[in-house]
LUMVEXDREN-949936 format. One record per residue (C-alpha): residue number from 0; residue in one letter; chain; x, y, z. Coordinates in nm, 3 decimals, decimal comma. Each point is the difference from the previous one (the first is absolute). Layout:
BEGIN
+-----+----+----+---------+---------+---------+
:   i : aa : ch :      px :      py :      pz :
+-----+----+----+---------+---------+---------+
: NUM :  a :  A :       X :       Y :       Z :
...
+-----+----+----+---------+---------+---------+
END
This chain:
BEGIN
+-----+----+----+---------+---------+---------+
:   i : aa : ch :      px :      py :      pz :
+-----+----+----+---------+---------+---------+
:   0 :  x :  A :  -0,689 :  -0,281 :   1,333 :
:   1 :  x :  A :   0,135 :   0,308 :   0,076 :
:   2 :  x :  A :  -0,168 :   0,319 :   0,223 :
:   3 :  x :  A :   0,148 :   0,317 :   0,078 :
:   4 :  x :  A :  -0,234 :   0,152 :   0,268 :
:   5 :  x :  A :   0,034 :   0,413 :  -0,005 :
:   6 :  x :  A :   0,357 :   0,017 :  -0,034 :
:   7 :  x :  A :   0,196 :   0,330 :   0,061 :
:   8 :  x :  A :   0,366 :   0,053 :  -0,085 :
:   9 :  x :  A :   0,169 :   0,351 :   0,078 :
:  10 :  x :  A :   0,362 :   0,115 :  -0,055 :
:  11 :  x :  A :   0,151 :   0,247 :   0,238 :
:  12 :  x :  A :  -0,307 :   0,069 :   0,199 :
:  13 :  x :  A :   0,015 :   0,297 :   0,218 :
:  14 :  x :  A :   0,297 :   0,162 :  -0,205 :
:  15 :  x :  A :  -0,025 :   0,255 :  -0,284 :
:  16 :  x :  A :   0,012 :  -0,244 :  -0,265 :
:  17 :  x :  A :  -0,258 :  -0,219 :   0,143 :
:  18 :  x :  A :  -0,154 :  -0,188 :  -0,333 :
:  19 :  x :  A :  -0,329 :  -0,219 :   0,044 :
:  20 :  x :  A :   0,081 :  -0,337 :  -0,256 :
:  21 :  x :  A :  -0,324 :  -0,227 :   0,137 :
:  22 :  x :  A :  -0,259 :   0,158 :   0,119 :
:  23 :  x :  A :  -0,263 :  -0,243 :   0,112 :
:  24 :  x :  A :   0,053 :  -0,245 :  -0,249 :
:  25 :  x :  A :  -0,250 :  -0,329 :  -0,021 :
:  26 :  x :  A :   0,035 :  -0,221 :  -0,253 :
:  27 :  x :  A :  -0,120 :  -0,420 :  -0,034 :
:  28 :  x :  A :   0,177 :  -0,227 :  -0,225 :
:  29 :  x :  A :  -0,173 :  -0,370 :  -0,021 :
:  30 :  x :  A :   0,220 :  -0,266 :  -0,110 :
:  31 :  x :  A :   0,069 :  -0,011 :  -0,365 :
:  32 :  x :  A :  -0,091 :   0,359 :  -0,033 :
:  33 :  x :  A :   0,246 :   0,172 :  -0,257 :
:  34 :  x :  A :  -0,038 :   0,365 :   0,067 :
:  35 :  x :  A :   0,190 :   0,310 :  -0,181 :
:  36 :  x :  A :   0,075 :   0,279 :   0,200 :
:  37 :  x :  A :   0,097 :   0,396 :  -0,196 :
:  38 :  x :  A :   0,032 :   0,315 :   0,128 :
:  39 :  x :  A :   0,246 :   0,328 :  -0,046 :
:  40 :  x :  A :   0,329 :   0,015 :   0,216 :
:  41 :  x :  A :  -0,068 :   0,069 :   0,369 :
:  42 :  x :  A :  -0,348 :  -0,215 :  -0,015 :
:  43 :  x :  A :   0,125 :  -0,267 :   0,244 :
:  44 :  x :  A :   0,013 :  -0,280 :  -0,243 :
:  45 :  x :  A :   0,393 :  -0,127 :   0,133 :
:  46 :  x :  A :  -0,100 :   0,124 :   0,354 :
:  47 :  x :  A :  -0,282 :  -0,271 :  -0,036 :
:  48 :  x :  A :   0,184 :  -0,262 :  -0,130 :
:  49 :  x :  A :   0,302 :   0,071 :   0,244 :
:  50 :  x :  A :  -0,237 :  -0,050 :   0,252 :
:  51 :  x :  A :  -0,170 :  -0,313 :  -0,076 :
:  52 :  x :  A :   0,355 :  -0,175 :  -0,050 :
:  53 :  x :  A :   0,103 :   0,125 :   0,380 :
:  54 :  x :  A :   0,273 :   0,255 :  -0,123 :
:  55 :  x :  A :  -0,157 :   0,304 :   0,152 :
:  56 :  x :  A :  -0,248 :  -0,061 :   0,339 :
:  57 :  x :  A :  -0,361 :   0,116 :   0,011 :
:  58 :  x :  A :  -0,065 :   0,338 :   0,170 :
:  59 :  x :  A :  -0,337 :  -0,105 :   0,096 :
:  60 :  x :  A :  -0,279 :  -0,248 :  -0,107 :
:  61 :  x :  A :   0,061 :  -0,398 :  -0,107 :
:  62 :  x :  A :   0,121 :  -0,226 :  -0,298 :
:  63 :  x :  A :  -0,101 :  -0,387 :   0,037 :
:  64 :  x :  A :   0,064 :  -0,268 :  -0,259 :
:  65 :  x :  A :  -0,232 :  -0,299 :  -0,001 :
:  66 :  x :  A :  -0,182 :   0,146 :   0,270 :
:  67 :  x :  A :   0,320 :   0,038 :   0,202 :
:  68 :  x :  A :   0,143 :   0,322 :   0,113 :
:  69 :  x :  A :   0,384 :   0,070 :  -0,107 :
:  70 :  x :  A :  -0,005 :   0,317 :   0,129 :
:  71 :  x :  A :   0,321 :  -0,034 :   0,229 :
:  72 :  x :  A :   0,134 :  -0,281 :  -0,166 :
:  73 :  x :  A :   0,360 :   0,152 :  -0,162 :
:  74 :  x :  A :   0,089 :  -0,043 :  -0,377 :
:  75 :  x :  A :   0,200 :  -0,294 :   0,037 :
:  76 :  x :  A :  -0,281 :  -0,196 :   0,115 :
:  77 :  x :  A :  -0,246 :   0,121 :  -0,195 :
:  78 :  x :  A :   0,179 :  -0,102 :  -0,323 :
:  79 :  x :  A :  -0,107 :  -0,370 :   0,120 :
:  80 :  x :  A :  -0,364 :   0,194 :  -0,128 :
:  81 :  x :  A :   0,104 :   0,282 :  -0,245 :
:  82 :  x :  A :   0,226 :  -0,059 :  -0,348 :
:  83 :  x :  A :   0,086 :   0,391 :  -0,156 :
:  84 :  x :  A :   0,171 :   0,071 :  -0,356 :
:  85 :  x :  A :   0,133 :   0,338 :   0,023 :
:  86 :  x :  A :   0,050 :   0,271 :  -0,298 :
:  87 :  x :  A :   0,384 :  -0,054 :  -0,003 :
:  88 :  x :  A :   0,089 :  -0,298 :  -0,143 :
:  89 :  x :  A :   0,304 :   0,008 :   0,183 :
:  90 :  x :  A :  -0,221 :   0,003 :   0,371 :
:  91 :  x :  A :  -0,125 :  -0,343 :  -0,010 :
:  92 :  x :  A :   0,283 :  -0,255 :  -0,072 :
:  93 :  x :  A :   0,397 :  -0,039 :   0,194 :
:  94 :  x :  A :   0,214 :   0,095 :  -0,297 :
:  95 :  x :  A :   0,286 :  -0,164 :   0,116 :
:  96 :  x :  A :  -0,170 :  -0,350 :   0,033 :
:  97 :  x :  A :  -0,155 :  -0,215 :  -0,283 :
:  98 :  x :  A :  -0,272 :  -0,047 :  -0,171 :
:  99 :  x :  A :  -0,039 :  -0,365 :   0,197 :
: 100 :  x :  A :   0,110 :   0,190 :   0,348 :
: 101 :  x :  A :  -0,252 :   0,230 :  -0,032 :
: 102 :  x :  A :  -0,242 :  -0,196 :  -0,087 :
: 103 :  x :  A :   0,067 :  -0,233 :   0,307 :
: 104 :  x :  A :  -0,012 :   0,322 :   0,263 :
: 105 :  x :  A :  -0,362 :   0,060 :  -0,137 :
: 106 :  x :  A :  -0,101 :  -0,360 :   0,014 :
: 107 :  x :  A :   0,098 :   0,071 :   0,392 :
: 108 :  x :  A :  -0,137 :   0,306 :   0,036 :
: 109 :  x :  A :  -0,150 :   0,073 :   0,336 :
: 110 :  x :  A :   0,126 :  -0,289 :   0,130 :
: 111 :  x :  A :   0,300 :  -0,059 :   0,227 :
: 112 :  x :  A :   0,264 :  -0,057 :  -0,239 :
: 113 :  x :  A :   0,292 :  -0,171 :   0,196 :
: 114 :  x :  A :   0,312 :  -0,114 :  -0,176 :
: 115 :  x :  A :  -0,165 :  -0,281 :  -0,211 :
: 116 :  x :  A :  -0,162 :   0,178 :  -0,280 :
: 117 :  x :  A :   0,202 :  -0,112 :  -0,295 :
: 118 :  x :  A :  -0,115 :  -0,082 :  -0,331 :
: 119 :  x :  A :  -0,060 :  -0,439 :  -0,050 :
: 120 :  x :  A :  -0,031 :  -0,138 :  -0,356 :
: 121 :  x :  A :  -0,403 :  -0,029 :   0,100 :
: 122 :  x :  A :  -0,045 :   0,379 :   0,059 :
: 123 :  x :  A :   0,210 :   0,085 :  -0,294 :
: 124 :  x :  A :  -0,211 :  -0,191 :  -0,251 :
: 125 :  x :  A :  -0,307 :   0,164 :   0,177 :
: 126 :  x :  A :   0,222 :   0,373 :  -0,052 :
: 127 :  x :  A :   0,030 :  -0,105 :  -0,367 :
: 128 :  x :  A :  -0,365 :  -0,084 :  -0,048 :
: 129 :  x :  A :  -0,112 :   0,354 :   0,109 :
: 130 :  x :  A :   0,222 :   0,160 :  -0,151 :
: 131 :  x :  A :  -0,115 :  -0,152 :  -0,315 :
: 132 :  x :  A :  -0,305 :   0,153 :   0,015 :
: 133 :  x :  A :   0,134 :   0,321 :  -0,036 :
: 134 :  x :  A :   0,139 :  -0,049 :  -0,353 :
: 135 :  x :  A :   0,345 :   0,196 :   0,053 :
: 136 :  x :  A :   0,223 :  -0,272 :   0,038 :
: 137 :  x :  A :   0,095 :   0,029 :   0,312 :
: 138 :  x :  A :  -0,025 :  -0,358 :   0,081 :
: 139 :  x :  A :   0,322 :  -0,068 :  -0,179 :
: 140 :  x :  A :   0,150 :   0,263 :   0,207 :
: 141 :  x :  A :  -0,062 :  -0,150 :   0,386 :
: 142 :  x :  A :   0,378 :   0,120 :   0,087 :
: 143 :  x :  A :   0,031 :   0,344 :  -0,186 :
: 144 :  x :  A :  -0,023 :   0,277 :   0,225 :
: 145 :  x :  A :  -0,291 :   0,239 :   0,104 :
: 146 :  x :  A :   0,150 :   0,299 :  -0,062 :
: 147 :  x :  A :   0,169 :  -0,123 :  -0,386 :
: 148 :  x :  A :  -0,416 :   0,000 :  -0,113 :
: 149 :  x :  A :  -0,190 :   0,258 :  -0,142 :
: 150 :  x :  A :  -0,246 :   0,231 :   0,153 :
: 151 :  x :  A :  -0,305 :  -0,185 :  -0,143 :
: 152 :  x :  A :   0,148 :  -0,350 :   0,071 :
: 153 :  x :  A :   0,043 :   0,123 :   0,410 :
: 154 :  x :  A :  -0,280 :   0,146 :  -0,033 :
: 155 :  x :  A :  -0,170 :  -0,365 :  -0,146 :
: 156 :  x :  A :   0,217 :  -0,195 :   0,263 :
: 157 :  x :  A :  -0,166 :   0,223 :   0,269 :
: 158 :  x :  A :  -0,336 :  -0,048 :  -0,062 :
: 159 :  x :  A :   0,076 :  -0,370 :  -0,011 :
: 160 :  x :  A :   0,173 :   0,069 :   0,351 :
: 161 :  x :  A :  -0,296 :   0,175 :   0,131 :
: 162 :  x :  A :  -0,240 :  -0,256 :  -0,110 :
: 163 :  x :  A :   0,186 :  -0,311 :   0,088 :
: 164 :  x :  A :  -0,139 :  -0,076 :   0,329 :
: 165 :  x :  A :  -0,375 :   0,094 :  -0,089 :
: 166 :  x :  A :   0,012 :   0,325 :   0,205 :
: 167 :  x :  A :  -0,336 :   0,049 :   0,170 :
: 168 :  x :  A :   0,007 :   0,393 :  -0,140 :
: 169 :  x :  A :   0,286 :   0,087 :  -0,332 :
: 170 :  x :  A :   0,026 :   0,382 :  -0,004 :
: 171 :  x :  A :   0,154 :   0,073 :  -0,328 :
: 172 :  x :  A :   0,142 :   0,382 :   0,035 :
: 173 :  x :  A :  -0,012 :   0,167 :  -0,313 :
: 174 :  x :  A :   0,253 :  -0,321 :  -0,117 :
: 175 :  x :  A :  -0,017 :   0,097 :  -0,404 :
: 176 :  x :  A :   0,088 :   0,380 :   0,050 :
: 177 :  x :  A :   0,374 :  -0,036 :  -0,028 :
: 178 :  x :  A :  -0,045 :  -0,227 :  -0,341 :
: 179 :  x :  A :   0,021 :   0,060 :  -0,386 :
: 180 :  x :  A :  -0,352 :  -0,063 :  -0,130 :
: 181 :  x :  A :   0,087 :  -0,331 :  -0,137 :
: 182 :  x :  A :   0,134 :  -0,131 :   0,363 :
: 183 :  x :  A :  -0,252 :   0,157 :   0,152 :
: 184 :  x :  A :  -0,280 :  -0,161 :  -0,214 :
: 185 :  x :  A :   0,184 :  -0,353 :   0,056 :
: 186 :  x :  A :  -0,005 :   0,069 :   0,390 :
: 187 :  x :  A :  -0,346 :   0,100 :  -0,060 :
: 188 :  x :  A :  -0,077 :  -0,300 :  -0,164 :
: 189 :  x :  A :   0,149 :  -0,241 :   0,264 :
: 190 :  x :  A :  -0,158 :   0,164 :   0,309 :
: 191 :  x :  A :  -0,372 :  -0,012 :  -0,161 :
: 192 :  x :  A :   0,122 :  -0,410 :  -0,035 :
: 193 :  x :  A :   0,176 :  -0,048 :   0,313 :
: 194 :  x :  A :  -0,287 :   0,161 :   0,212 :
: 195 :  x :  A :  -0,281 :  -0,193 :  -0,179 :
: 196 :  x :  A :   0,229 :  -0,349 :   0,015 :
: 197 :  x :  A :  -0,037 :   0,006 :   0,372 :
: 198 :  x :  A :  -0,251 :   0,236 :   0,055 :
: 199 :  x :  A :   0,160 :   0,270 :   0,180 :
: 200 :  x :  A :  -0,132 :   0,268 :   0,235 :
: 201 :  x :  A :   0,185 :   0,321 :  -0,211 :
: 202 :  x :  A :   0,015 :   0,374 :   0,095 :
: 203 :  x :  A :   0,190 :   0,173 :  -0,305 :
: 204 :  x :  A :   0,089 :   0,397 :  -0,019 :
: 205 :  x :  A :   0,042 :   0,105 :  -0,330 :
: 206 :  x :  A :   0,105 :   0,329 :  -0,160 :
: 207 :  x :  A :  -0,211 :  -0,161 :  -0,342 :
: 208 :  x :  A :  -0,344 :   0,107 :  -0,034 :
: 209 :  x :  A :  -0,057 :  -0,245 :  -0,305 :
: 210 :  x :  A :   0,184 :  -0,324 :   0,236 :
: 211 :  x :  A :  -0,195 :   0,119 :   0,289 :
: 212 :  x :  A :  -0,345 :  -0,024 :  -0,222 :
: 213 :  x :  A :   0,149 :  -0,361 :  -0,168 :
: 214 :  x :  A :   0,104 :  -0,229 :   0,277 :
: 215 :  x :  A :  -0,194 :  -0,081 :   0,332 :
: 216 :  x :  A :  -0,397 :   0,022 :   0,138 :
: 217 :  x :  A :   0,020 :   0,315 :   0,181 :
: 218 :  x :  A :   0,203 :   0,350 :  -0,054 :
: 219 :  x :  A :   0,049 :   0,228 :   0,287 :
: 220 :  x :  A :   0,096 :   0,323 :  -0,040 :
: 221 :  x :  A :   0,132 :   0,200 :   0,286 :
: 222 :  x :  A :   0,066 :   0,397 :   0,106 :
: 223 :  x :  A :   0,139 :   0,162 :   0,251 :
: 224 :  x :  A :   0,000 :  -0,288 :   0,211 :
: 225 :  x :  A :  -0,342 :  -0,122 :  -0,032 :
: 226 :  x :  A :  -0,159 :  -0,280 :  -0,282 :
: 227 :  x :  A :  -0,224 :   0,254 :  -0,181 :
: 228 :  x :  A :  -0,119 :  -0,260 :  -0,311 :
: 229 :  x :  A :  -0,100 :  -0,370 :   0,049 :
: 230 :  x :  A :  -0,082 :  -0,188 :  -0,309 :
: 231 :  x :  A :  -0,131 :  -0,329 :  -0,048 :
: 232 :  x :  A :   0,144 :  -0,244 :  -0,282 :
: 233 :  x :  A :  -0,389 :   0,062 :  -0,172 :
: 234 :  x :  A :   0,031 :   0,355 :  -0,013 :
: 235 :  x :  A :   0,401 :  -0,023 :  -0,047 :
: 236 :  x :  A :  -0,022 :  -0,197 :  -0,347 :
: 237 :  x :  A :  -0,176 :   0,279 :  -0,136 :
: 238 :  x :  A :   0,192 :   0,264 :   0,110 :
: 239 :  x :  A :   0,264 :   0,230 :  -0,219 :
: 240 :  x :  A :   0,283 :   0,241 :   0,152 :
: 241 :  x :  A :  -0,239 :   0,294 :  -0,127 :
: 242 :  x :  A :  -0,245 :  -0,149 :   0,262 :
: 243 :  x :  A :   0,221 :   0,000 :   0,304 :
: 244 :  x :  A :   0,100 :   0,326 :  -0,055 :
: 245 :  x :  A :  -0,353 :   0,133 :  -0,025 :
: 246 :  x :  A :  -0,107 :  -0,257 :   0,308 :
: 247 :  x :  A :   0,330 :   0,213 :   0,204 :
: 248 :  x :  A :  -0,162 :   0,333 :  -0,133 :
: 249 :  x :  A :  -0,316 :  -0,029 :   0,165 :
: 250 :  x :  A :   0,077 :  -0,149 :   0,318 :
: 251 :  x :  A :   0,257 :   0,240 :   0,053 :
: 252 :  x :  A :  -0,119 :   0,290 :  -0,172 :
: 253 :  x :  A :   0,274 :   0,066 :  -0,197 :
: 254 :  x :  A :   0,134 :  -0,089 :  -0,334 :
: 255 :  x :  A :   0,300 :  -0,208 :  -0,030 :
: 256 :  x :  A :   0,182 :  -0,140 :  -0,303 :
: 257 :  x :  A :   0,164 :  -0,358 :  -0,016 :
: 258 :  x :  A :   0,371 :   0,140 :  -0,004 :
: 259 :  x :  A :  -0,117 :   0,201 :   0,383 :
: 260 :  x :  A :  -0,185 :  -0,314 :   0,122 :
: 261 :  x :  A :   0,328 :  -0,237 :  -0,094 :
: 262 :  x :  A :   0,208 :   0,227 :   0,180 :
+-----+----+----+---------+---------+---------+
END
C-alpha cells in the first residue's frame, strides 16, 4: 500500500521564481490498485512521481509504503520498493550493456551488487522465458546490445526491468508518449498484462485521455499541484473524454479542452 500524507513540494522558495508543484497532496493506493493519473503541464504529475521514487525529498508531510515511512530513505534504497518506466525509452536501460546484462542489474536491483552478478545458464533460461512473453524476439537476442533496439523494444525491455522484482509500487511516467501508435499500443498492451500477471501496485501519468479512461480502477486528475478529480473504476468505465472535460469545468470553473488539459 502506498500513502502520501499532505505532501508539499516547492521550487525556489523565497526567490522570484518561486513555483508551488505539490501543494498538500494526499493520496492512498491499496495493493493491486492500478490508478491513472492526467493533468496539463505544470500539474505536479512528474513532481509526484519523482517524489515517491526518492529523486526529489519531501518539503513537508510523509510517504509510507506498507505502512512504513520512506520519507528519508534516498532513491537508491527505495528502488528495493519502487520499479519506474520513464517516457524516454532511452532512460531506463544501459545502452552499452546487453540485453542479458541488463536484465541481470534489475534482477539485483536494490540490492548490494558486489562483483558476482554475472549471468549462469539457470538465469539465462529464466531471461529467455520472460522475454518470451513479450512476443518481440528478443529472447534470441540475450547478447545484442541495449542501445542497437528500437524505441518500443527498450521501451518493452523496461517495463520488464521495472517489473522484474515485483516492485511494491511501478510508477509508469507517461512511458507510451515517445512511441508510434502501433508501439505504443503494444507497450500498452504488455503493461495492462504484466501488472495484472503479478498484481502490481501501478501509478501511471498519461498525456492520453482515452488510455487514462481504458486501463486501471481509479483516474486522478491533478492541477496546479493539487488532485482535483478522483474516480472510482464504477464511475470510470462509464466515463468518455467529453466527461472529464466537463467534470474539470465545473470544479474549476472554467472551460478547458482536451489539447489544454494534455498539455
Amino acid at each position: 500500500m502506498l500513502l502520501i500524507e499532505n505532501i508539499t513540494k516547492t521550487f525556489f522558495p523565497g526567490t522570484v521564481n518561486e513555483r508551488v508543484a505539490l501543494n498538500d497532496v494526499s493520496l492512498q493506493l491499496n495493493t493491486g490498485d492500478f490508478v491513472t493519473v492526467i493533468g496539463s503541464n505544470g500539474a505536479g504529475k512528474s513532481t509526484l512521481l519523482n517524489m515517491i521514487s526518492g529523486k526529489l525529498p519531501i518539503d513537508s508531510g510523509d510517504l509510507s509504503i506498507d505502512g512504513s515511512s520512506v520519507k528519508r530513505m534516498p532513491d537508491y534504497a527505495r528502488a528495493a520498493y519502487v520499479g519506474r518506466v520513464f517516457q524516454d525509452p532511452m532512460a531506463g536501460t544501459a545502452p552499452d550493456l546487453s540485453i542479458e546484462q541488463n536484465l541481470a542489474l534489475a534482477l539485483r536491483r536494490g540490492k548490494r551488487r558486489g562483483l558476482a552478478w554475472g549471468v549462469t545458464h539457470k538465469r539465462r533460461e529464466f531471461f529467455r522465458t520472460e522475454l518470451l512473453s513479450l512476443e518481440l524476439g528478443l529472447e534470441n537476442r540475450l547478447k545484442a546490445r541495449v542501445g542497437l533496439l528500437s524505441g518500443g523494444q527498450r521501451q518493452a525491455l523496461s517495463l520488464l526491468m521495472a517489473s522484474f522484482t515485483q516492485p511494491r509500487i511501478l510508477l509508469l511516467d507517461e512511458h507510451t508518449a515517445a512511441l508510434d501508435p502501433q508501439r505504443a499500443e503494444l507497450v500498452t498492451t504488455l503493461t495492462e498484462s504484466i501488472v495484472a500477471k503479478h498484481h502490481l501496485t501501478t501509478l501511471m501519468v498519461t498525456h492520453n485521455m482515452e488510455q487514462a479512461l481504458r486501463l486501471g480502477n481509479r483516474l486522478i486528475m491533478m492541477h496546479e499541484g493539487q488532485i482535483i478529480l478522483d474516480v472510482d473504476a464504477e464511475r470510470k468505465a462509464t466515463m468518455t473524454v467529453p466527461d472529464l472535460l466537463a467534470e474539470f469545468a465545473k470544479i474549476k470553473g472554467a472551460s478547458l479542452d482536451d489539447r489544454a488539459l494534455l498539455g
